[in-house]
C-alpha positions as CSV (number, residue, x, y, z in Angstrom):
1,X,103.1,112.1,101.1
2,X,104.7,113.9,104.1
3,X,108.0,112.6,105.5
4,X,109.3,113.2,109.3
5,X,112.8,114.0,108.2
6,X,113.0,116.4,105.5
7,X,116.4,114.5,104.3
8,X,117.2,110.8,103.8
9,X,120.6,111.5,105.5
10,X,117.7,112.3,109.0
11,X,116.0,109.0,108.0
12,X,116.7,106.4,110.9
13,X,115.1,103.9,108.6
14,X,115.6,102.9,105.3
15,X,112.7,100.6,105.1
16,X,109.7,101.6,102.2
17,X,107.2,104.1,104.1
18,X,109.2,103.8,107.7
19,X,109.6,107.8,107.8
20,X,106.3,108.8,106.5
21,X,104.2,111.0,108.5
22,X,100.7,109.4,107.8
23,X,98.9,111.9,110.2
24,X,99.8,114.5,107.5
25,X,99.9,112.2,104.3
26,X,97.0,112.4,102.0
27,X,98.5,110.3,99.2
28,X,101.0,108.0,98.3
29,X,102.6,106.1,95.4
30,X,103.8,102.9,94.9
31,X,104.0,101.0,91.1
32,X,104.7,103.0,88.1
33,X,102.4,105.8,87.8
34,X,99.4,104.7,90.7
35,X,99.4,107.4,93.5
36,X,96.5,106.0,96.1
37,X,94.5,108.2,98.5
38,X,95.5,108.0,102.5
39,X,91.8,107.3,102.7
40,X,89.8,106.4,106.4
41,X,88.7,103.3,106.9
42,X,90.8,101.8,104.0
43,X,94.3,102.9,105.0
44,X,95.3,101.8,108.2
45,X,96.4,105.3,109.4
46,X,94.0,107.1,106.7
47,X,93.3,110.8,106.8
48,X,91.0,111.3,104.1
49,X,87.6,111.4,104.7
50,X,85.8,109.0,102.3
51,X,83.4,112.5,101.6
52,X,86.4,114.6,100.5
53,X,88.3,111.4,98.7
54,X,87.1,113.3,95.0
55,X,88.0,116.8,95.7
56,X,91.6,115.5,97.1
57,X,92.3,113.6,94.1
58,X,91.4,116.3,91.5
59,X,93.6,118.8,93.7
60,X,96.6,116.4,93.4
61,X,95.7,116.2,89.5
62,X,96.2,119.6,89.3
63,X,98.8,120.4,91.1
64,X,101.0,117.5,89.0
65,X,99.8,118.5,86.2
66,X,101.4,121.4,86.9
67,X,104.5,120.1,87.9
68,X,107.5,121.5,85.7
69,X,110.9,120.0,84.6
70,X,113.6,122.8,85.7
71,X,116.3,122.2,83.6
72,X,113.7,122.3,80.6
73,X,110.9,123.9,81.2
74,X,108.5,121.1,80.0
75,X,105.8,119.6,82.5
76,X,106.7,116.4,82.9
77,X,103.2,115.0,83.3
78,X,100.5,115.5,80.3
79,X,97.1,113.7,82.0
80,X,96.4,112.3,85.3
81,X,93.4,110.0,85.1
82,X,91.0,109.5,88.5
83,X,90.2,105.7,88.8
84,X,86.4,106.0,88.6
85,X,86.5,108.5,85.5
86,X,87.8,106.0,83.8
87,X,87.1,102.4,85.6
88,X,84.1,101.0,85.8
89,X,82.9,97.3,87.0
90,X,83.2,95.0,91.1
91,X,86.5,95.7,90.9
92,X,86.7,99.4,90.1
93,X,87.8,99.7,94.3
94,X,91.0,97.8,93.5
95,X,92.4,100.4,91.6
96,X,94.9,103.2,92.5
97,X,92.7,106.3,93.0
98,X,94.9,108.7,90.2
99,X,97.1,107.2,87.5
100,X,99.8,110.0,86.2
101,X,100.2,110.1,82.5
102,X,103.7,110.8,81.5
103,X,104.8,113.2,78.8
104,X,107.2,111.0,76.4
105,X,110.6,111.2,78.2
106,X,109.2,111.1,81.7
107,X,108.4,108.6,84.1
108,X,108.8,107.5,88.0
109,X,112.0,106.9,89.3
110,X,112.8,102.8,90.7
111,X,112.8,104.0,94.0
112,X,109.2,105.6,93.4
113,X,107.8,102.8,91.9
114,X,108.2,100.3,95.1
115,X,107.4,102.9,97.6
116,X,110.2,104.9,98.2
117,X,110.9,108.6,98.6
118,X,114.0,109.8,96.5
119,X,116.2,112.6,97.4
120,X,114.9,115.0,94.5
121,X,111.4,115.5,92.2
122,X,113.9,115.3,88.8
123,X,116.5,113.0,88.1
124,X,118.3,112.3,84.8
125,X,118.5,108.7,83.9
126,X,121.3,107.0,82.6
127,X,120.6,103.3,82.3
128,X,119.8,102.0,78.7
129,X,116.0,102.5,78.1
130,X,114.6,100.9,75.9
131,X,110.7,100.7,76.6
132,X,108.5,101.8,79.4
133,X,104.6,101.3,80.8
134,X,104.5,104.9,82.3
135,X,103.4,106.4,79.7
136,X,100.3,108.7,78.5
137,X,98.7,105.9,76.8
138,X,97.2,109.1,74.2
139,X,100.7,109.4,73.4
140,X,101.2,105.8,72.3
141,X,99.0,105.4,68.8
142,X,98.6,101.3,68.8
143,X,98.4,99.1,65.6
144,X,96.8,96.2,65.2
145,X,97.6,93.2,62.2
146,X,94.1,91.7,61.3
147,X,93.4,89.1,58.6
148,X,89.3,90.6,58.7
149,X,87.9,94.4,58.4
150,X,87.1,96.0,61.9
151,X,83.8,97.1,61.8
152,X,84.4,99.6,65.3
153,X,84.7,103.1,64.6
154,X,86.9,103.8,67.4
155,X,88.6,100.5,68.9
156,X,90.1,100.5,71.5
157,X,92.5,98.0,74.1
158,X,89.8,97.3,76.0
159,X,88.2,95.4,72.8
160,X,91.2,93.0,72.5
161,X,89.5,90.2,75.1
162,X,85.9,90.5,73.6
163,X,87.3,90.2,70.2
164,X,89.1,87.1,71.1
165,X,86.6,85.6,72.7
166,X,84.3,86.5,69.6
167,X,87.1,84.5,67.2
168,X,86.8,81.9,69.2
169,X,83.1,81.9,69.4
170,X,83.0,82.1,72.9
171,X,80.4,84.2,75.2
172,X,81.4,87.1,76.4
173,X,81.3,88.0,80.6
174,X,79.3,90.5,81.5
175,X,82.1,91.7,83.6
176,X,84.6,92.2,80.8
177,X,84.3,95.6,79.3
178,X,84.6,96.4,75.1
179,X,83.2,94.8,72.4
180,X,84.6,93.2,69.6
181,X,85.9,94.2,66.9
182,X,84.3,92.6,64.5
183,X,80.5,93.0,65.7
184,X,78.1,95.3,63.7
185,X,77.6,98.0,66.9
């Protein structure tokens, strides 16, 4: 994202995306972890061309990846996932177009998260923290109580809704992705 001021003290307004440069903005972020291409045709002031939309996003995957923590040395962000490597389905185009995977410790700031532009890239936070959605979900082994033996080899989150319905003896969608977990595969 590309702001016209390179200060919020420049900033005339305050208001989420007011001082961004869209001619010159290739991506954004708004929610926690969802950066979305400036894309033509989609965005109102895109300037991605929908043919380049793939090697954009795995530049900015890159260059985050590589994005380093000063004060420790540690890069701050361990995967960033590109929505149609790992969505599938009609509503794969609702998705952001990159989702950051934190390293444990790490996340967006508040600002970030509805759209806004803070002052630095690294800020300490002080406020009690107790839980968080922003992170690598390979970082974050799951368990799962079950009264019956899981028959999947490797189960996974997606396989919570099919199993359910299963239980229940209810038809799975087509649209709903996963199987359950107690199916022979």
């Amino acid at each position: 994202m590309t702001l016209k001021s390179t200060t919020a003290a420049q900033r005339k307004d305050n208001t989420l995306f007011s001082d961004v440069d869209w001619s010159k903005t290739k991506a954004y972020s708004i929610g926690f972890g969802s950066v979305y291409l400036n894309l033509k045709g989609r965005e109102k002031h895109g300037s991605v061309p929908a043919n380049q939309a793939r090697q954009v996003s795995k530049e900015i995957a890159q260059k985050m990846k590589e994005c380093t923590d000063p004060l420790t040395g540690i890069k701050a962000i361990k995967e960033v996932y590109l929505r149609d490597d790992i969505y599938s389905g009609p509503y794969v185009n609702d998705a952001p177009d990159l989702i950051i995977g934190f390293k444990p410790g790490y996340r967006v700031s508040w600002q970030t998260a509805i759209g806004g532009a803070p002052a630095g890239l690294f800020d300490d936070n002080f406020k009690a923290w107790s839980g968080d959605h922003c992170i690598n979900p390979k970082a974050v082994p799951g368990i799962l109580f079950v009264n019956r033996k899981i028959t999947a080899t490797n189960p996974q989150i997606i396989d919570i809704a099919p199993t359910i319905l299963d239980v229940l003896g209810l038809a799975v969608p087509d649209e709903i992705d996963g199987t359950s977990l107690f199916a022979a595969r």
